[in-house]
C-alpha positions as CSV (number, residue, x, y, z in Angstrom):
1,X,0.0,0.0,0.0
2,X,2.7,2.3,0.4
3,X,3.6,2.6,-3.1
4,X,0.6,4.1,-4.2
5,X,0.8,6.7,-1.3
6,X,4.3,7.5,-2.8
7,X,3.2,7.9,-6.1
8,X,0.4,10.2,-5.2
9,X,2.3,12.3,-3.3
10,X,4.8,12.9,-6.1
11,X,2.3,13.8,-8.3
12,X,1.4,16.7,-6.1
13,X,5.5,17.6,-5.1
14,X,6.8,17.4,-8.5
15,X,4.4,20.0,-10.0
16,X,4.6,22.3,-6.9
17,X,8.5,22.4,-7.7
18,X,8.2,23.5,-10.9
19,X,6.0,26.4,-10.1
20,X,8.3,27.9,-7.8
21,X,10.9,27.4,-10.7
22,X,9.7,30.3,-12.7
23,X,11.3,33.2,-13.0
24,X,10.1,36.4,-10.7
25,X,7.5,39.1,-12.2
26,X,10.0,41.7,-14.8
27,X,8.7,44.7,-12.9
28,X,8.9,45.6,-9.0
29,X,12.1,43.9,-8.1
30,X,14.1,46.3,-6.9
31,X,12.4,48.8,-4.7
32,X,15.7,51.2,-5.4
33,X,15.8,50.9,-9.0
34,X,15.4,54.1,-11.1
35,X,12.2,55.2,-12.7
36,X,13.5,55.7,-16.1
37,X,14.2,51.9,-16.0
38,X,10.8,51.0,-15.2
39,X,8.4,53.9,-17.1
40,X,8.6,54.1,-20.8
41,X,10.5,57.2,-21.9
42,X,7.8,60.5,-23.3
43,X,8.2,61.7,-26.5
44,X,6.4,63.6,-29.0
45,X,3.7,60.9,-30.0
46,X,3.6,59.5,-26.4
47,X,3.2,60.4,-22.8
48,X,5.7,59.2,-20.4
49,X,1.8,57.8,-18.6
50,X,1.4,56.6,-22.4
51,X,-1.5,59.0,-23.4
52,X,-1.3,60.1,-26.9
53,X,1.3,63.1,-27.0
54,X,0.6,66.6,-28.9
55,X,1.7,64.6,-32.3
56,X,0.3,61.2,-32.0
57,X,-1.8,60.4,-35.3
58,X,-3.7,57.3,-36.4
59,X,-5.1,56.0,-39.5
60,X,-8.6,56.3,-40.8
61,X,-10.8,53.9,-43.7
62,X,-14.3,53.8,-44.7
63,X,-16.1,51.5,-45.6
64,X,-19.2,51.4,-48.2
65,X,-20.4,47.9,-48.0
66,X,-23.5,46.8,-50.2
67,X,-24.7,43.6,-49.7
68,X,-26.9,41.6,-50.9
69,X,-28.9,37.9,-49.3
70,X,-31.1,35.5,-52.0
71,X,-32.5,33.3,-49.6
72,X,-33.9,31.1,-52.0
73,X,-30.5,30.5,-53.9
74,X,-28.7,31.0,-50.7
75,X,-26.2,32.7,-52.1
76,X,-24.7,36.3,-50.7
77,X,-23.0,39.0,-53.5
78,X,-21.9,42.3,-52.4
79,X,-19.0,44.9,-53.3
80,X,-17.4,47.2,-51.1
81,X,-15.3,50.0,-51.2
82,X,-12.4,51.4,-49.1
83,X,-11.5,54.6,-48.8
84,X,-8.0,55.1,-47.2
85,X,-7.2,58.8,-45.5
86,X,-3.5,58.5,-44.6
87,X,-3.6,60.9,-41.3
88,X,0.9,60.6,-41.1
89,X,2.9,63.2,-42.0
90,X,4.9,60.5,-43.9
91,X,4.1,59.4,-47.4
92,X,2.5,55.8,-47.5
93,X,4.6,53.7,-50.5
94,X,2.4,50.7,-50.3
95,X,-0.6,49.6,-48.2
96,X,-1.7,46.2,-47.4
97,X,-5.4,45.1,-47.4
């Protein structure tokens, strides 16, 4: 009867020692460490809080989708159209869809 025991109770130890194997959260180790380490650094698109900074831009499409259902073919046709506005300040070379 002991062997079963023993098996049993390393199936809960083994696992248990793995879990304390794993390496410690990245942030909050060191209580002394410097903030610049921990915070992202602010720039012009991004607060050091990581709110949108005073030239943050993103990029806008619109959709026109017509659609159209036959039930009793059970089919679905449609077109649709997208209109890109490119919002950047940089010139777009290619766009991916």
């Amino acid at each position: 009867m002991l062997r079963p025991h023993t098996l049993l109770a390393l199936a809960v130890l083994v696992p248990a020692g793995a879990l304390m194997a794993q390496d410690s959260p990245r942030y909050g180790r060191d209580k002394f460490r410097q903030l610049d380490q921990e915070l992202p650094t602010p720039n012009t698109y991004r607060t050091a809080s990581g709110a949108p900074g005073h030239q943050y831009w993103q990029q806008k499409a619109d959709y026109d989708i017509q659609v159209e259902l036959d039930d009793a073919k059970q089919t679905v046709t449609g077109s649709e159209t997208v209109t890109y506005h490119n919002l950047s300040p940089d010139r777009l070379d290619y766009l991916w869809l």
